[in-house]
NUDO-233617 format. One record per atom (N, C-alpha, C): z, y, x. Coordinates in pm, whole numbers, plus 32768, in hexadecimal, padded with zeros to 4 digits. Each point is the difference from the previous one (the first is absolute). Example, Ala and Ser with C-alpha at 12.3 -4.5 7.8 and 13.67 -1.06 7.14 Angstrom:
residues 2
830C7DC78527
800080777FA7
80008078805A
7FB880697FDD
800680778052
8049806D7FB3
END
This chain:
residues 36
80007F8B8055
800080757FAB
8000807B8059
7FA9805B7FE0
7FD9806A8051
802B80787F90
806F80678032
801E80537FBC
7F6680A6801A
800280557FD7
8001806E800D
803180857FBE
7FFB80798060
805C80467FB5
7F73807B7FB3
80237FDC7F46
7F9C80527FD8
801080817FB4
806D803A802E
8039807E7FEF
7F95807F7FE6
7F8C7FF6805A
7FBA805D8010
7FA37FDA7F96
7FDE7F6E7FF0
7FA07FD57FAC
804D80397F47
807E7FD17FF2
8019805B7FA4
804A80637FBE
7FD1806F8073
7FFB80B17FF7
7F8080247F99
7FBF7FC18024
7F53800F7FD6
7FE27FBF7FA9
801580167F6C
7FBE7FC87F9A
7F887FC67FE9
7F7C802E803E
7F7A7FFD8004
80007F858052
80498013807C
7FF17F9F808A
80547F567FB3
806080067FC5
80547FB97FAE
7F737FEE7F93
800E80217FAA
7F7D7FEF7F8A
7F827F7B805D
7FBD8070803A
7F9C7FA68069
80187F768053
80797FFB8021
80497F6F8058
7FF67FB87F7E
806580117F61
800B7FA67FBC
7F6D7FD07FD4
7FAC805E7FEE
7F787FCF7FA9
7F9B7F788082
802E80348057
7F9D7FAB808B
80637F697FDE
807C80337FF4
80557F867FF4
7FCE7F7C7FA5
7FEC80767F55
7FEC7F937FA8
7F7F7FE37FF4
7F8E80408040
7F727FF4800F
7FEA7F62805A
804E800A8076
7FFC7F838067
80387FB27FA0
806A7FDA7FBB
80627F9C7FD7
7FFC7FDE7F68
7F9380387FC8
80357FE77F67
7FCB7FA87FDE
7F917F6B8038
7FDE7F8F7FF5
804E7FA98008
806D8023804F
803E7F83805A
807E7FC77FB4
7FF580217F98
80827FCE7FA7
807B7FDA802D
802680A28062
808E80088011
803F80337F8B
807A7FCB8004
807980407F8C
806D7FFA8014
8021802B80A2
80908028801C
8008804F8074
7FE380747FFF
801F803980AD
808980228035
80497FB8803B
808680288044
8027806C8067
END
């Protein structure tokens, strides 16, 4: 498990907005249903 620190990532709504959408764009096939 690899932490990072995304503090800066959310200051920035837009930058936050843009990470989640790439997120669920890559992953929304893969029939996860639990992120810890």
């Amino acid at each position: 498990i690899k932490f990072q620190d995304i503090t800066t990532l959310l200051l920035d709504p837009q930058a936050f907005k843009d990470t989640i959408d790439l997120f669920v764009e890559r992953y929304k096939n893969q029939n996860i249903s639990v992120v810890a």
